[in-house]
ZAMARGU-4260 file (C-alpha; in steps of 0.2 Angstrom, whole numbers, plus 5000, padded with zeros to 4 digits):
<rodrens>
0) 4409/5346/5984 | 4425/5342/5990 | 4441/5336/5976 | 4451/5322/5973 | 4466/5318/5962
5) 4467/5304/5953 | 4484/5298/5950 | 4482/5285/5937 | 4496/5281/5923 | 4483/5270/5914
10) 4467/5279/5909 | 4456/5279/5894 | 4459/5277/5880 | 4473/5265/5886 | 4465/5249/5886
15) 4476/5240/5898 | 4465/5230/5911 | 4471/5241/5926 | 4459/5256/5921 | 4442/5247/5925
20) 4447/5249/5944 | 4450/5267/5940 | 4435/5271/5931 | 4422/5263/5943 | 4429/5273/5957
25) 4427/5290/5948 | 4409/5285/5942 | 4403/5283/5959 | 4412/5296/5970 | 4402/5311/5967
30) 4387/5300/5974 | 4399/5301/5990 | 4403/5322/5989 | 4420/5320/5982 | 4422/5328/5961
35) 4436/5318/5954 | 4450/5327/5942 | 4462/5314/5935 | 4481/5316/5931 | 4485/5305/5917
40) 4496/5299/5902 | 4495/5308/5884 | 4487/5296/5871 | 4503/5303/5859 | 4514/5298/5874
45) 4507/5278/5875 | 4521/5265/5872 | 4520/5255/5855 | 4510/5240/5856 | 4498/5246/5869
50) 4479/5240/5869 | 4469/5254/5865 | 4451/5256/5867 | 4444/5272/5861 | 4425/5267/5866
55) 4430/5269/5883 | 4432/5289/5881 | 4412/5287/5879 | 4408/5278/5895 | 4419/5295/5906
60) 4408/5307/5913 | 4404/5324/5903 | 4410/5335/5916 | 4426/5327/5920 | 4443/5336/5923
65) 4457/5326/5915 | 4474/5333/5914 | 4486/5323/5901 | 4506/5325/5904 | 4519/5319/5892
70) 4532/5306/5898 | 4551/5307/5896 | 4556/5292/5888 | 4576/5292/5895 | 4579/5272/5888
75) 4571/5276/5871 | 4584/5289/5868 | 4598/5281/5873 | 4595/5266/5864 | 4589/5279/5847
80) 4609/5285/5851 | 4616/5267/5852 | 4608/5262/5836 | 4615/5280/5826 | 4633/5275/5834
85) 4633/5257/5826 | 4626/5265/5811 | 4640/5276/5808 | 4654/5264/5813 | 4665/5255/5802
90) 4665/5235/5804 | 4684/5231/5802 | 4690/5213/5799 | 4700/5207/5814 | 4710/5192/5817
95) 4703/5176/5827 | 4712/5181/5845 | 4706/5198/5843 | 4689/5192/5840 | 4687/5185/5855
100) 4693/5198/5866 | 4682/5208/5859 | 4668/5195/5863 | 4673/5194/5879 | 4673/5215/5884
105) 4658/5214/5873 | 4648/5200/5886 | 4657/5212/5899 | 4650/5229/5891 | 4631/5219/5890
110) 4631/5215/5909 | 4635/5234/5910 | 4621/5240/5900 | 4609/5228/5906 | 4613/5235/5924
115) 4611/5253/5919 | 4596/5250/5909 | 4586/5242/5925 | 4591/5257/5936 | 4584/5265/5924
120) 4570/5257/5924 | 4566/5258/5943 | 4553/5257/5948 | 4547/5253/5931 | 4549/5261/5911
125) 4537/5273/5916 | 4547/5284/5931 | 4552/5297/5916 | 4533/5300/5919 | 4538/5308/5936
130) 4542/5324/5932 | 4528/5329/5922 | 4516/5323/5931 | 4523/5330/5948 | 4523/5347/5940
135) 4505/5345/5932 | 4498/5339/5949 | 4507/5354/5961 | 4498/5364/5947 | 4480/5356/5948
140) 4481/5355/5966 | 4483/5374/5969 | 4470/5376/5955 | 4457/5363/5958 | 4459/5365/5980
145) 4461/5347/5978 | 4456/5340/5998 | 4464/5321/5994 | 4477/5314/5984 | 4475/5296/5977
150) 4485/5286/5967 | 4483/5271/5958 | 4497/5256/5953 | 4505/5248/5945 | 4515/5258/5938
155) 4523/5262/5955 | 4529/5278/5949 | 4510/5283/5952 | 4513/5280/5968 | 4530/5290/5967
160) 4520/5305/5961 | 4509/5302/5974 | 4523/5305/5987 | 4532/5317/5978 | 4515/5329/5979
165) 4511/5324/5997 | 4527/5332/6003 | 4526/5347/5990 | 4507/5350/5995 | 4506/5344/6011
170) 4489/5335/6004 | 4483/5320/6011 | 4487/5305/6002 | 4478/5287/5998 | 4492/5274/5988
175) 4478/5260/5981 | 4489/5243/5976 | 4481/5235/5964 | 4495/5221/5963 | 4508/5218/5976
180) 4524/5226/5973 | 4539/5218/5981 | 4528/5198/5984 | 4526/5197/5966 | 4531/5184/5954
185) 4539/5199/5943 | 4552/5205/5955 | 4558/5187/5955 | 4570/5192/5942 | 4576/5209/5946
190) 4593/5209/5953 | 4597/5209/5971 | 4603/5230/5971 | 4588/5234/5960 | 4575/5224/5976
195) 4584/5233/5988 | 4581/5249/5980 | 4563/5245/5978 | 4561/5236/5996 | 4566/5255/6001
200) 4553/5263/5989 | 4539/5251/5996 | 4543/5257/6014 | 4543/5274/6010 | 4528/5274/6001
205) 4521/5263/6018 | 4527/5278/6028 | 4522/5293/6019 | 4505/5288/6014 | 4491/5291/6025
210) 4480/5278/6021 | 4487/5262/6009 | 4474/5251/6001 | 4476/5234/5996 | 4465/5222/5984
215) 4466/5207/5995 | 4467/5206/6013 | 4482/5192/6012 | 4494/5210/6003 | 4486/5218/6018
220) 4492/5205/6030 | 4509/5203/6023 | 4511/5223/6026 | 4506/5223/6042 | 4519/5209/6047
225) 4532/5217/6036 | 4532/5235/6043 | 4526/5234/6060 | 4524/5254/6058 | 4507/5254/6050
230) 4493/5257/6060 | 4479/5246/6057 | 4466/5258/6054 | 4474/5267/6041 | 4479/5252/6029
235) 4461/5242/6021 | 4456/5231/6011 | 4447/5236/5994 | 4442/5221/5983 | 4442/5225/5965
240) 4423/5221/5960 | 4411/5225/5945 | 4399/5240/5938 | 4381/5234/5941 | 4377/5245/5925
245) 4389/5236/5914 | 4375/5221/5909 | 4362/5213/5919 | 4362/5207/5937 | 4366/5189/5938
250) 4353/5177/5938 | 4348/5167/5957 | 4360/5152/5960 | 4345/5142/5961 | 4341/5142/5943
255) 4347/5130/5931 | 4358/5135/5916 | 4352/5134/5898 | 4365/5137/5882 | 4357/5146/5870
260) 4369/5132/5859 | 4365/5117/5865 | 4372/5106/5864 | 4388/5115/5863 | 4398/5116/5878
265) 4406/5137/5876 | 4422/5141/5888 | 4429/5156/5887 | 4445/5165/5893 | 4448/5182/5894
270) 4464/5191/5892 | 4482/5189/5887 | 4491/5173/5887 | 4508/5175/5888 | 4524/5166/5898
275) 4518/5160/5915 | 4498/5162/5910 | 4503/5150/5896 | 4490/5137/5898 | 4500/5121/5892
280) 4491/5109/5904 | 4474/5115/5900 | 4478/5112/5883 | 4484/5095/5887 | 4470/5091/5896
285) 4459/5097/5880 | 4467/5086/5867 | 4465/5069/5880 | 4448/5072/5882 | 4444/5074/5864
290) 4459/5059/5860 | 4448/5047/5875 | 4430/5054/5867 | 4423/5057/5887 | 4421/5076/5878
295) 4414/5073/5861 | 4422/5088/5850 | 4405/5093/5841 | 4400/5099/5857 | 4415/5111/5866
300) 4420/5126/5858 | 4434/5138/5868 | 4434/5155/5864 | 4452/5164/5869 | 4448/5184/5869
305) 4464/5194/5870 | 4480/5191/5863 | 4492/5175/5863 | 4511/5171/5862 | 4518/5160/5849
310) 4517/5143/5861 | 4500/5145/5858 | 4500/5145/5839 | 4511/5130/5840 | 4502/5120/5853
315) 4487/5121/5841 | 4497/5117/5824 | 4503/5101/5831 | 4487/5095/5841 | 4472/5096/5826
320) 4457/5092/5836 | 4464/5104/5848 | 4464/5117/5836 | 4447/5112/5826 | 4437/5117/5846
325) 4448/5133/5851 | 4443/5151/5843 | 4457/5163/5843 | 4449/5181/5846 | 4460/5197/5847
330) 4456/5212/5858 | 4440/5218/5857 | 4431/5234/5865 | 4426/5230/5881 | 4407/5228/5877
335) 4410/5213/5864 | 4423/5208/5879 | 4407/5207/5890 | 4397/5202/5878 | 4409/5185/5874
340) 4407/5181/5892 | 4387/5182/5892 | 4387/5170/5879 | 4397/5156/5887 | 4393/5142/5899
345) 4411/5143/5907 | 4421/5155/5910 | 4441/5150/5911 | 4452/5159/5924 | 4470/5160/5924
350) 4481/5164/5939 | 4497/5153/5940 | 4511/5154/5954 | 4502/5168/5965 | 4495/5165/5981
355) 4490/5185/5985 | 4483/5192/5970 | 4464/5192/5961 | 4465/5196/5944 | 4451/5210/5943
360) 4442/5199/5929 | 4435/5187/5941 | 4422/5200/5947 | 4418/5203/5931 | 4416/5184/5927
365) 4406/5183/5944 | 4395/5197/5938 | 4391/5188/5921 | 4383/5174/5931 | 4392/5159/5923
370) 4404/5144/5932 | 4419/5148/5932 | 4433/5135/5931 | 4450/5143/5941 | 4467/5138/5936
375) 4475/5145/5952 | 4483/5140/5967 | 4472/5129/5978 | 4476/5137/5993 | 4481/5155/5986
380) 4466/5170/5987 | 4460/5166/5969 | 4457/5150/5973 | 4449/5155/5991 | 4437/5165/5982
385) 4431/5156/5969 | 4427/5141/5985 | 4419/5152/5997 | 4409/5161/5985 | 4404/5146/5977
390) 4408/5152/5961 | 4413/5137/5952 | 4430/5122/5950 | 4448/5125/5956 | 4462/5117/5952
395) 4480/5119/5950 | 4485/5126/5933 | 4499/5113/5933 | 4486/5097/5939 | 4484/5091/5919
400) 4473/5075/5928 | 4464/5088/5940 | 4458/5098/5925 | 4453/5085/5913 | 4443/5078/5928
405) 4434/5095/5929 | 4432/5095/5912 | 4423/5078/5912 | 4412/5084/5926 | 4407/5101/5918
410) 4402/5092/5903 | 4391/5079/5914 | 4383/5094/5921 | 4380/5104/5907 | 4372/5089/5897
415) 4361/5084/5912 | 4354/5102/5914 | 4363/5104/5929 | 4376/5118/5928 | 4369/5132/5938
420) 4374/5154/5936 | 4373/5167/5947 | 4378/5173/5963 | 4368/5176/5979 | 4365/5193/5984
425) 4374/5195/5997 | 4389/5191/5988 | 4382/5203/5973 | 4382/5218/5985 | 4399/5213/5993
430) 4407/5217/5972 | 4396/5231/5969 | 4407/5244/5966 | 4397/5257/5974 | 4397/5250/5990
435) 4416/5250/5987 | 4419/5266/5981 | 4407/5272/5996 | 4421/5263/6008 | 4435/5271/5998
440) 4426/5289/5999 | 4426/5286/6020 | 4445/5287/6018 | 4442/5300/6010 | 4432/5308/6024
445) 4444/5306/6036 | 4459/5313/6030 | 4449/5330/6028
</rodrens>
C-alpha cells in the first residue's frame, strides 16, 4: 500500500470546522491503496480559545500514524516582552504640550507595530508552525517512503509546508483549498504590501504544486484565468460532501415531512455567528412576523448551535418575542451537533458577501434530509447549489422582506403537511465522500 502525508494544521481534537474534510478523506483512502500518516499540530500547542472536541480522537482509525509538532509562537513572545517593558517603566507626569507629542509618536509607533505585526503574521499566525512541521515531515518522509504529499488549508502555511517538503523531497505534491485564498472577503483588509506578498505566495504555490484542488469549480475557474500556467488537468474540482456513516441516509424527496413536534415549526443554524455572519436581518424578519402574527410564536422555535458575538445577545434583550422563540446552544460534540439538525424541520444557512465558497455544513445539512433556507448570494455557488439541487429557499441575507416572505411560506408548508426532505440519489452519490476521496486518490495515482 502506497503512503500519503497529510498536511493538515487543524486535526483532532481541534474542533475547528475544517477538520471534517480532513478526516473523511483519511477514512476512505485505504479503500483506494494509499495508508495515510498525518503531520499535525500539538494539542499543548492550540491557541486559547480553540473549539475542542476530544470525542473526535474516537472516530480516527486504530492504526493511524499521526505525528504532532509544536508551533513557535513569534507574536506571543514579543507581545509577553512588550507587556514586561511597560510593566517595569516608570509613568512620569508631563506637561500638556509634551503630552501630545508623545500621543502623536505614540499613533506613529502603533501604525509601526501594526505593520510588523501583519508581516509577521503572513500568511497567517500560524507560519511559526513552518519550521517544525517542515523538519517533522522531511523526517516521516524518509521514514514512512511517503509516494504523495498533500496538504490541506487554510491555514496557508499548510500549504507552505507543502512547498517547502516538495522541493527538499522531491515528492509529489497535491495543495487541497478549502477556501480561496487571495478572492476572499478576509484579505479585503490586509494592506496592499501584505496582498502583494501573498499574491506571490498563491502563485508559487500554483507553480510548484503538481495537482491543486479546489472545493468549488467557480475558485477553479478564477485560477485558470488568473495564471494562465496551469494546465487543466492537473487543477480539479473536489466538492466538500458528507460521511454516509455519520447517520442515516436521507429519506426520498417524495415523501412528506412530519415533526416529531408538531405543531412546532424547529430551524436550526449551525455554527459561529460572528461579524459578517451576523444575521441582523433574519432577526428582523423573525421579530415582524411574530409583531404581524403571520408566524404564531407558540409554534417556531430556532435553535443557534455554536457560539455568538454580543450583537446577538443585544438583538435579543431589546426584541422580547424574539428572544422567548430563539435557543442559544454552545458547542457541542459533533454528534449532538448532528443530532440538533435531525431534529429540525429547517435548517438555516449562513454565507453572506461570497459568491465562490460553500461552507462544508451544507452537505452535512443536505445529508440530514431537511429544507434548507440559504441566506447567500443569489447568484453566488451557495446559492447555485442549494437551487440546482433543489435543496430548499434562497435569498439574500440582507433581503429582510425576502426572508420573512420565506418564512411565511415555510410555515404554510409545514402546517399543510407539505414540506418535503431528502435528496435524490443521484445527488446523494455525487456528496458521498467516498466517491470523493476515490477521485482525490486518482491524483494520487498519477503522480506515482
Amino acid at each position: 500500500m502506497k503512503t500519503v502525508l497529510m498536511i493538515a494544521y487543524y486535526f483532532p481534537p481541534s474542533g475547528v470546522s475544517g477538520i471534517y474534510r480532513t478526516m473523511r478523506f483519511l477514512k476512505f483512502l485505504p479503500e483506494c491503496g494509499w495508508r495515510p500518516v498525518v503531520l499535525t499540530l500539538r494539542p499543548d500547542a492550540y491557541e486559547a480559545g480553540e473549539p475542542r472536541d476530544d470525542s473526535l480522537l474516537e472516530r480516527l482509525p486504530a492504526d493511524l500514524t499521526v505525528i504532532r509538532t509544536a508551533e513557535c509562537r513569534i507574536l506571543e513572545g514579543l507581545q509577553r516582552l512588550r507587556r514586561l517593558r511597560r510593566q517595569t517603566q516608570t509613568v512620569v507626569q508631563a506637561a500638556p504640550s509634551l503630552h501630545k507629542r508623545r500621543e502623536a509618536a505614540a499613533s506613529w509607533w502603533q501604525r509601526c507595530k501594526d505593520g510588523v505585526t501583519g508581516m509577521l503574521s503572513t500568511p497567517d499566525r500560524q507560519i511559526g508552525w513552518w519550521l517544525p512541521a517542515v523538519w517533522a515531515g522531511w523526517q516521516a518522509v524518509r521514514r514512512h517512503d511517503v509516494g504523495v504529499l498533500y496538504s490541506t488549508g487554510k491555514p496557508w502555511t499548510a500549504h507552505l509546508v507543502g512547498c517547502g517538503l516538495r522541493w527538499l523531497t522531491r515528492t509529489p505534491w497535491v495543495a487541497d483549498f478549502r477556501d480561496p485564498w487571495l478572492n476572499n472577503p478576509s484579505s479585503a483588509s490586509m494592506s496592499r504590501l501584505r496582498q502583494a506578498i501573498e499574491s506571490r505566495l498563491e502563485r508559487m504555490v500554483m507553480r510548484r504544486a503538481d495537482v491543486v484542488v479546489a472545493n468549488t469549480e467557480v475558485v477553479r475557474q478564477d485560477w485558470m484565468q488568473r495564471y494562465p500556467f496551469l494546465k487543466p488537468d492537473n487543477v480539479v474540482t473536489l466538492t466538500n460532501g458528507f460521511d454516509p456513516d455519520e447517520s442515516l441516509p436521507p429519506c426520498s424527496r417524495q415523501a412528506p415531512h412530519r415533526s416529531p413536534q408538531a405543531p412546532i415549526l424547529t430551524l436550526t443554524h449551525a455554527g459561529a455567528l460572528y461579524a459578517q455572519r451576523y444575521p441582523h436581518h433574519f432577526f428582523v424578519a423573525l421579530d415582524r412576523v411574530l409583531t404581524q402574527g403571520t408566524v404564531p410564536g407558540k409554534c417556531l422555535r430556532v435553535n443557534l448551535v455554536g457560539s455568538w458575538d454580543t450583537q446577538t445577545n443585544t438583538f435579543l434583550a431589546e426584541h422580547p418575542k424574539v428572544a422567548e422563540i430563539v435557543q442559544l446552544v454552545p458547542q457541542v460534540p459533533h454528534h449532538a451537533y448532528l443530532g440538533y439538525l435531525q431534529q429540525s424541520d429547517i435548517l438555516l444557512l449562513l454565507q453572506p458577501q461570497t459568491v465562490s465558497q460553500i461552507p462544508a455544513k451544507v452537505f452535512e445539512y443536505m445529508q440530514a434530509g431537511k429544507t434548507i433556507l440559504a441566506l447567500t448570494p443569489p447568484c453566488g455557488a451557495t446559492g447555485d447549489l442549494v437551487r440546482s439541487e433543489e435543496l430548499g429557499r434562497v435569498c439574500d441575507a440582507t433581503d429582510t422582506e425576502g426572508i420573512q416572505q420565506a418564512l411565511e411560506a415555510l410555515y404554510r408548508d409545514f402546517a399543510a403537511g407539505t414540506l418535503q426532505l431528502g435528496v435524490s440519489a443521484s445527488t446523494y452519490r455525487k456528496y458521498d465522500m467516498r466517491h470523493l476521496t476515490h477521485r482525490l486518490a486518482s491524483s494520487f495515482d498519477r503522480l506515482v
